[in-house]
C-alpha positions as CSV (number, residue, x, y, z in Angstrom):
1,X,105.4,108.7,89.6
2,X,103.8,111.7,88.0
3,X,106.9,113.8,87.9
4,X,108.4,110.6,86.0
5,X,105.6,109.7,84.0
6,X,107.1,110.8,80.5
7,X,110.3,108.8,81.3
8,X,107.6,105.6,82.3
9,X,105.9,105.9,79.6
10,X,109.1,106.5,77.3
11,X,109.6,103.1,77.7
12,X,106.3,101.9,76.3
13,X,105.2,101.2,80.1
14,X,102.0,102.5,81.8
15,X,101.2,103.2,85.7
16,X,98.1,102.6,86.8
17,X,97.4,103.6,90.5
18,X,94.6,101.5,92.0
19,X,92.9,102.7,95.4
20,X,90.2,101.0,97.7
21,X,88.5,104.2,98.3
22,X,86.5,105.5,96.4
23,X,87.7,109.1,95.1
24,X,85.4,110.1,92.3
25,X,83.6,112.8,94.5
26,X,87.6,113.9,94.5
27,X,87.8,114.1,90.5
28,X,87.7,117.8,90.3
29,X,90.7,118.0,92.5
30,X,92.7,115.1,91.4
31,X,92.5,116.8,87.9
32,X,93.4,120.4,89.1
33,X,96.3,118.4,90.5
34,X,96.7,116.9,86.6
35,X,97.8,113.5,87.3
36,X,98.9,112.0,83.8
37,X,98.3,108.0,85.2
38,X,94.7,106.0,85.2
39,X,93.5,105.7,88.9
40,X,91.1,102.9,89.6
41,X,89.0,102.3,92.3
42,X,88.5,99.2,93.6
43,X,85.9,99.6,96.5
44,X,85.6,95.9,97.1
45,X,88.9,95.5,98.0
46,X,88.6,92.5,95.8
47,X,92.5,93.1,94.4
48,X,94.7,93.7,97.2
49,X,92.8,90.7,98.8
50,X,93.4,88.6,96.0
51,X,97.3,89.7,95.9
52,X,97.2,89.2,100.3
53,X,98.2,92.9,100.0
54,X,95.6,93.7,102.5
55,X,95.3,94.9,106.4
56,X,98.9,93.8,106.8
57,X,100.2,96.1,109.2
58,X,97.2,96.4,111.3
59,X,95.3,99.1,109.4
60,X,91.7,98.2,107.0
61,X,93.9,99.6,104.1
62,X,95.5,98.2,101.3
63,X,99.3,97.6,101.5
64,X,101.3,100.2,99.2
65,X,103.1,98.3,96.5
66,X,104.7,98.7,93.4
67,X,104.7,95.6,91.0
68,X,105.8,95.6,87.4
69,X,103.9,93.6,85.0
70,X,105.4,92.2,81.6
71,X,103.6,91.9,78.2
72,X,102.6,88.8,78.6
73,X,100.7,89.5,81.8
74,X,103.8,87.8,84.0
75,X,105.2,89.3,87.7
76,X,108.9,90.4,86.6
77,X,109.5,92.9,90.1
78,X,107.6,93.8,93.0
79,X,108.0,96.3,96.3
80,X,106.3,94.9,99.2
81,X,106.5,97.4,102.0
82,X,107.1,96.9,105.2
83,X,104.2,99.3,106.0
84,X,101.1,100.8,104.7
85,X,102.7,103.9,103.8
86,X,105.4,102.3,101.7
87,X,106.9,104.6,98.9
88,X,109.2,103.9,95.5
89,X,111.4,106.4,93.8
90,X,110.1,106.4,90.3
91,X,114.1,105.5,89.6
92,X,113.5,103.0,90.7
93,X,110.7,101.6,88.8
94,X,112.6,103.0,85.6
95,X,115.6,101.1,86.1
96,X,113.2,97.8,86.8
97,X,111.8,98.5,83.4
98,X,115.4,99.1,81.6
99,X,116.1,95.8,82.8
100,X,113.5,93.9,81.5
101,X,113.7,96.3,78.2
102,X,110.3,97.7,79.7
């Protein structure tokens, strides 16, 4: 997503990574590496509980997924994986948001 970001946000969209560990003693490096995107930490795990995008495949990690929220706050598209390692072109996600006029 960070090689695409311009073209994301081109289209008046915004990526925000969320992780269940907690990286902030990793700040120094995760700005050397200069990614554009918010990255929230959700140490609870409250969120990927909520969305049962939790400990599917047999890990105590949050499922990678990719959903695509509209203005008014409604699901248009989501990527479940079929592991915890799943990945999504950022093509992907920016033909997604053409489609919805993202």
């Amino acid at each position: 997503m960070q090689n695409n970001y311009g073209e994301i946000a081109a289209r008046d969209a915004e990526v925000i990574a969320v992780t269940t560990q907690d990286l902030r003693a990793a700040s120094g490096s995760i700005d050397s590496v200069g990614i554009a995107f918010p990255l929230a930490y959700d140490v609870s795990e409250e969120v990927p509980k909520e969305w049962e995008r939790f400990g599917n495949f047999g890990t105590n990690l949050a499922d990678a997924s990719v959903y695509v929220i509209d203005r008014d706050g409604k699901l248009v598209w989501q990527s479940l994986g079929d592991n915890y390692q799943h990945q999504v072109s950022a093509d992907t996600v920016i033909d997604k948001l053409d489609q919805i006029g993202g």
